[in-house]
C-alpha positions as CSV (number, residue, x, y, z in Angstrom):
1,X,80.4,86.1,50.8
2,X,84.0,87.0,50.7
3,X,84.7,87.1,54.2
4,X,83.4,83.5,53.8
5,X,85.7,82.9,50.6
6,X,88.3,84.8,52.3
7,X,88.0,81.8,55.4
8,X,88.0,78.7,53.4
9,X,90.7,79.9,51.7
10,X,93.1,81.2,54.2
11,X,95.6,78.6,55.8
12,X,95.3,78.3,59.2
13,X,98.9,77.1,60.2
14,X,99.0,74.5,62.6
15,X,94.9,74.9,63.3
16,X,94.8,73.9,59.1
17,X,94.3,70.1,60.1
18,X,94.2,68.1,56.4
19,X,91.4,65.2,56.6
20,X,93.5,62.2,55.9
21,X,92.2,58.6,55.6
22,X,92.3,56.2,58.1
23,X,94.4,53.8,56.4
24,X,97.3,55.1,54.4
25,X,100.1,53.0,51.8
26,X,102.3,52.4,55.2
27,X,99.4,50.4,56.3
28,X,98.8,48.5,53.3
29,X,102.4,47.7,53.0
30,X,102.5,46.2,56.2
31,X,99.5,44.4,55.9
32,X,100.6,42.8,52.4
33,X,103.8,41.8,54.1
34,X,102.4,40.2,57.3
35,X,100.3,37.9,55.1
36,X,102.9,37.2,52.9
37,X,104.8,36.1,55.6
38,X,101.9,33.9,57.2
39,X,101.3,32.2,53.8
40,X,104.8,31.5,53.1
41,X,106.1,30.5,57.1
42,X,102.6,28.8,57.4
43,X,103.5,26.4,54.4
44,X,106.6,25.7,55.0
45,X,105.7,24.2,58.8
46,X,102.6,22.6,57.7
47,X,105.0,20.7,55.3
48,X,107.2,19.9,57.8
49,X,104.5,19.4,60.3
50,X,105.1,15.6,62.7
51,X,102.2,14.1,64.5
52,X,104.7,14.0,67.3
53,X,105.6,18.0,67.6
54,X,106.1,18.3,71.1
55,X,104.6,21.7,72.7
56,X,108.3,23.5,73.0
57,X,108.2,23.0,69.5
58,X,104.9,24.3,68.7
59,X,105.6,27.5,70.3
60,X,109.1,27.7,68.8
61,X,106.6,27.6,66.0
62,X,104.2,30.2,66.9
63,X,106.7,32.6,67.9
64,X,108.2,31.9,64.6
65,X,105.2,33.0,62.7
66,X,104.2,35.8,64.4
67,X,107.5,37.6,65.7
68,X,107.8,39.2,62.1
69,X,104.6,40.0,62.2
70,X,104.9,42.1,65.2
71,X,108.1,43.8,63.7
72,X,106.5,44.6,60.6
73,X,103.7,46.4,62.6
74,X,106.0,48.0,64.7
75,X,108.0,49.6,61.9
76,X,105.0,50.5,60.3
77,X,103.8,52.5,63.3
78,X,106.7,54.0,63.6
79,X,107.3,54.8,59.9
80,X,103.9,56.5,60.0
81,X,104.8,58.6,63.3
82,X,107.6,59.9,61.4
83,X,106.0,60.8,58.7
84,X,102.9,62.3,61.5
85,X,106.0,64.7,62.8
86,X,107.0,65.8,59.7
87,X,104.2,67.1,58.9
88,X,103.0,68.6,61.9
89,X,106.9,70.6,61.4
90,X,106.0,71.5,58.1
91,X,102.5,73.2,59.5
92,X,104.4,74.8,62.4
93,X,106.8,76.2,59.8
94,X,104.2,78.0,57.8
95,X,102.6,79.1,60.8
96,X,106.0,80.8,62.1
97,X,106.5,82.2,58.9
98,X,103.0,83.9,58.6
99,X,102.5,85.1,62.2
100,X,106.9,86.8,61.5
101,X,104.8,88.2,58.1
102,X,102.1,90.0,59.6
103,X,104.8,91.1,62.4
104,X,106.2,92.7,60.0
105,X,103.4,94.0,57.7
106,X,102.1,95.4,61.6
107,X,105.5,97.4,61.9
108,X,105.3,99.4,58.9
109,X,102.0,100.2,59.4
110,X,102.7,101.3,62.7
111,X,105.6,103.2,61.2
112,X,103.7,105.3,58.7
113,X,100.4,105.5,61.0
114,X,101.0,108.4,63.5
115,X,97.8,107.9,65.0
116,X,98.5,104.5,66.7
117,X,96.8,104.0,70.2
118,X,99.5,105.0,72.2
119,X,100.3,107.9,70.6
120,X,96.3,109.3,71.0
121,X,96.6,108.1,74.2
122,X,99.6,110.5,75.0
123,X,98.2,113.5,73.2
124,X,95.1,112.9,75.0
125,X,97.5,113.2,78.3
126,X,98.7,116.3,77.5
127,X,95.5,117.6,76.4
128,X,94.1,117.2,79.8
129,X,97.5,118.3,81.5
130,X,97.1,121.8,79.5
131,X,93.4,122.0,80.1
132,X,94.4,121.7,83.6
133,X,96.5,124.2,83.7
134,X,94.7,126.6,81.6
135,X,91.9,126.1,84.1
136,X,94.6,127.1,87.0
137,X,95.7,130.1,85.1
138,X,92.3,131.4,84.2
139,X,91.4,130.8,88.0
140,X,94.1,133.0,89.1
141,X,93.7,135.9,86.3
142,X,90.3,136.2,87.3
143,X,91.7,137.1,90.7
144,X,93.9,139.8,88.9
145,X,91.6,141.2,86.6
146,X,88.8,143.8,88.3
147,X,85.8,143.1,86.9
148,X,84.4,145.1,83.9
149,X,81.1,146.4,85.3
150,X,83.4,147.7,88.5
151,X,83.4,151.5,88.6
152,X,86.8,153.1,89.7
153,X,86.0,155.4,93.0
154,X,86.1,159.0,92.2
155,X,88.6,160.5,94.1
156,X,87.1,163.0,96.6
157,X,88.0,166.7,96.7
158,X,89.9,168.1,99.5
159,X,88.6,171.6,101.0
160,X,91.5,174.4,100.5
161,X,91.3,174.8,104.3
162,X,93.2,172.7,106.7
163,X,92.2,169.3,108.1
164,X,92.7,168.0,111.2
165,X,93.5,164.3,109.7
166,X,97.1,164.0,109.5
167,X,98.3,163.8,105.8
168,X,100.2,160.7,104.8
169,X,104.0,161.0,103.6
170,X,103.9,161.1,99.8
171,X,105.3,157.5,98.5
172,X,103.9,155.3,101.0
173,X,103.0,152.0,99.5
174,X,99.8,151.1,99.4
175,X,100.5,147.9,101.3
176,X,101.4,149.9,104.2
177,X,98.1,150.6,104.9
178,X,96.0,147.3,104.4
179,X,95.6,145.3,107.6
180,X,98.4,142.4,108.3
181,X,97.8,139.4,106.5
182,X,96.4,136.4,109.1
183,X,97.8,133.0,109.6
184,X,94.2,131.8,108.3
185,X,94.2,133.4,105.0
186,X,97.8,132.5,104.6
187,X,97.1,129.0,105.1
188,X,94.0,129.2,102.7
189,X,95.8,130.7,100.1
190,X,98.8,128.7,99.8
191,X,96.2,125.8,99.7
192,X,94.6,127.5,96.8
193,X,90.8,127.9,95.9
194,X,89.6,124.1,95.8
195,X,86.8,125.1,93.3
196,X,85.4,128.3,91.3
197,X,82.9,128.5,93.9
198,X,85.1,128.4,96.6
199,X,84.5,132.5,97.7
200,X,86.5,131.8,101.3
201,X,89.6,130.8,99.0
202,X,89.5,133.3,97.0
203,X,88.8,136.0,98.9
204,X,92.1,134.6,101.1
205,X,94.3,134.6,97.6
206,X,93.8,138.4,97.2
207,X,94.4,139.6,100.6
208,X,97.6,137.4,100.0
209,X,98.4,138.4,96.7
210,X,98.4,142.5,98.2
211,X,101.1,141.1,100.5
212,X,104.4,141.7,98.8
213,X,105.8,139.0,100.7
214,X,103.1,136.4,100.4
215,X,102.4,137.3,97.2
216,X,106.2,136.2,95.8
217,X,105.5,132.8,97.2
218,X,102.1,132.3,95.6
219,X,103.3,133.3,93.0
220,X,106.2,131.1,92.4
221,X,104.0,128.1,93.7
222,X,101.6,128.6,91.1
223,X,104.6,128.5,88.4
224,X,106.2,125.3,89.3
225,X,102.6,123.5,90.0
226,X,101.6,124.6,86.8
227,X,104.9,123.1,85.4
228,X,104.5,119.9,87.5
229,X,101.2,119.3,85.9
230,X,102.2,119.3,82.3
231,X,103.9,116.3,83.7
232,X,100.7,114.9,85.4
233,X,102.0,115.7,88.8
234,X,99.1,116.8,91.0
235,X,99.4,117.8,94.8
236,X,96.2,116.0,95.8
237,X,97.2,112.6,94.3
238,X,100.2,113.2,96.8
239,X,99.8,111.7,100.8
240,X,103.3,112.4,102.3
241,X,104.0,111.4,105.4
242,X,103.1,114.7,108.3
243,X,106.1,115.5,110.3
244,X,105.5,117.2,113.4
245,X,105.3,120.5,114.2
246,X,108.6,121.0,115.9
247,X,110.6,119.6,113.1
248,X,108.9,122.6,111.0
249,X,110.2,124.6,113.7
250,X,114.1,123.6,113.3
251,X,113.3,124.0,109.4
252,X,112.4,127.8,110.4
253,X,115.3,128.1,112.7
254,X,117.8,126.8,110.0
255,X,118.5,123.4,110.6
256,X,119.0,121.2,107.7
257,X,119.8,118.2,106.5
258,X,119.1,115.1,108.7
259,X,117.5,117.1,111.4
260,X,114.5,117.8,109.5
261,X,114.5,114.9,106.7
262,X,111.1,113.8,108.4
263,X,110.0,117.0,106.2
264,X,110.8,115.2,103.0
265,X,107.7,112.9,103.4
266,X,106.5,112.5,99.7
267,X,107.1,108.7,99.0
268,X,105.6,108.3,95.5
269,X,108.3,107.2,93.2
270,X,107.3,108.2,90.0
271,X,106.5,111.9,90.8
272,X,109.9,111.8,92.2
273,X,111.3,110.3,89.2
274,X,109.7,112.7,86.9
275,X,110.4,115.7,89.2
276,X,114.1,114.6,89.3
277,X,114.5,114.0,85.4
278,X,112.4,117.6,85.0
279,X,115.2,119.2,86.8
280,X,118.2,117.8,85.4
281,X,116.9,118.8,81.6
282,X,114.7,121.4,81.6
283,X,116.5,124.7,83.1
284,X,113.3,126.6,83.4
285,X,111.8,124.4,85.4
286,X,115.3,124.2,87.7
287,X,115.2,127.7,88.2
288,X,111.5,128.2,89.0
289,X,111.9,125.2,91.8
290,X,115.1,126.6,93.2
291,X,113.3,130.1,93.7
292,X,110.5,128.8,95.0
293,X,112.5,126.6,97.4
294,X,114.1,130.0,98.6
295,X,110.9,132.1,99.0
296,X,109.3,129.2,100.8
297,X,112.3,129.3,103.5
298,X,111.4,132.9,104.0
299,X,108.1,132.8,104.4
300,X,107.5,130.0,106.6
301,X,110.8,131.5,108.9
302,X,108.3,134.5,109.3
303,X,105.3,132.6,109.4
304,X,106.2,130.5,112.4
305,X,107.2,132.9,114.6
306,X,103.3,133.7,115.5
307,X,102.1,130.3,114.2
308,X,100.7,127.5,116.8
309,X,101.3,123.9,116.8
310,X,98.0,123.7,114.8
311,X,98.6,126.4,112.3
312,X,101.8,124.8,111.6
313,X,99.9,121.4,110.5
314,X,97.3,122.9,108.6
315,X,100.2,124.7,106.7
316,X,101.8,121.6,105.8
317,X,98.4,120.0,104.4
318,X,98.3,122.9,101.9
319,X,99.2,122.3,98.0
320,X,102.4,124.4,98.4
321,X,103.7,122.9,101.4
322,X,103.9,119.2,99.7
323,X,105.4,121.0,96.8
324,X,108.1,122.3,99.0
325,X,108.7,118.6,100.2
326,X,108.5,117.0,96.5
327,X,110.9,119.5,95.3
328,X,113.4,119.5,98.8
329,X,113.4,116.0,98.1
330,X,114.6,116.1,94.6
331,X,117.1,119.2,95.2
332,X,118.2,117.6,98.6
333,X,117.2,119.9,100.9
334,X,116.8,116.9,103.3
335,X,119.4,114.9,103.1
């Protein structure tokens, strides 16, 4: 009931149409006058009226009556048009000044309500941006971590006599002895496990990660694609453009500049405007890129010197490779 009170009683600006009566006082003036003017003209030629009018003076006549007539009428119409407009100004006025109200009233409540749409929207943003990346981290720390139930080998006694195995010099590193790491499970790593159930990928990332070498590189990728996606940047929402694989091999042979710019084939503007604006304010995240920039040069400089054609493609396809080409771009590795 007072939603329906509430309507009645509400003015609707220039939709609150008043019912107004078909004939008003203009119309009634105007009629009064027209017969008063028939009554009195009418007389007076019927007084004056000759059996032998001719018919130019008839219609002298009847012009004569009616003419005024007309012009009384007209005025009226247009006395009530004016009156029409000023009206319909006086409804457009209030509506202006109620719709510039509730723009108004709608401000300050937008000022003192900090959960507005667009704000929730952009939390919810970064709430999926840091669930993302917590996601990314916990992948990788599970790669880290040994498992709790794993039981440490016992280390195995030596006899007191001689062996005939040759001892190993004491402070050899323990990468020394694991087998070199393959262009495969470079590739796979630098592409990074697509899933938690992706074993191949994972079992890739740790023989990388016991590569010193390799190992830097993932490493720094995983730190600036982390920091790209608290900005929503994502390396599979990113198609660049595949140069081919002899313009990867200048790149390894030190060419730079215009000779390889075919490398710098991301073309999506906004990640390149956010990467750029990233790096001009936030200093951590300038640093990370520019060290990753550096330990990508010398990886790939040792990776293509036993890579094929075809290892070379698959090796720009990876997540880290179109990082490298984002990030050239911005620092202007390519130009």
């Amino acid at each position: 009931m007072a939603d329906s009170n509430d309507a009645r009683t509400t003015p609707l600006g220039l939709y609150d149409r008043r019912a107004g009566s078909a004939v008003t006082g203009i119309e009634i003036t105007a009629l009064v006058l027209s017969g008063l003017w028939l009554v009195l003209a009418g007389g007076y030629f019927l007084l004056r009226a000759t059996d032998g009018a001719d018919g130019l003076r008839q219609m002298l006549t009847v012009i004569t009556l009616f003419l005024p007539v007309a012009m009384i009428w007209v005025g009226a119409t247009a006395t009530r048009a004016s009156r029409v407009m000023r009206e319909e100004s006086a409804r457009l006025q209030s509506a202006i000044d109620a719709i510039r109200h509730a723009y108004v009233a709608q401000q300050q409540q937008s000022a003192h309500d900090t959960t507005s749409p667009s704000i929730a929207k952009k939390l919810d943003d970064i709430a999926a941006a840091q669930k993302k990346a917590e996601t990314a981290l916990a992948m990788f720390t599970s790669i880290r971590v040994p498992h709790p139930n794993t039981v440490a080998p016992k280390p195995v006694a030596q006899p007191a006599g001689g062996s005939d195995q040759p001892g190993l010099a004491l402070g050899t590193p323990a990468e020394s002895l694991a087998p070199p790491l393959t262009n495969t499970d470079l590739i796979r790593a630098l592409n990074f496990p697509d899933t938690a159930e992706d074993t191949a990928g994972f079992a890739a990332l740790r023989r990388a990660l016991r590569d010193r070498p390799s190992a830097q590189l993932v490493q720094a990728s995983q730190d600036v694609l982390t920091l790209l996606s608290q900005d929503g940047i994502y390396m599979d929402d990113l198609r660049p453009d595949q140069a081919r694989p002899e313009v990867w091999r200048h790149f390894a042979a030190g060419d730079r500049g215009r000779a390889i710019a075919a490398l710098g084939g991301v073309r999506d503007r906004s990640s390149l405007a956010l990467t750029a604006g990233r790096m001009k304010q936030d200093p951590i995240f300038r640093d990370a890129a520019h060290h990753f920039l550096r330990l990508f040069d010398k990886t790939f400089a040792r990776f293509e010197g036993n890579a094929s054609d075809s290892d070379i493609s698959e090796f720009s396809n990876t997540r880290t490779a179109r990082a490298f080409m984002l990030l050239g771009r911005v620092a202007g590795t390519f130009d």
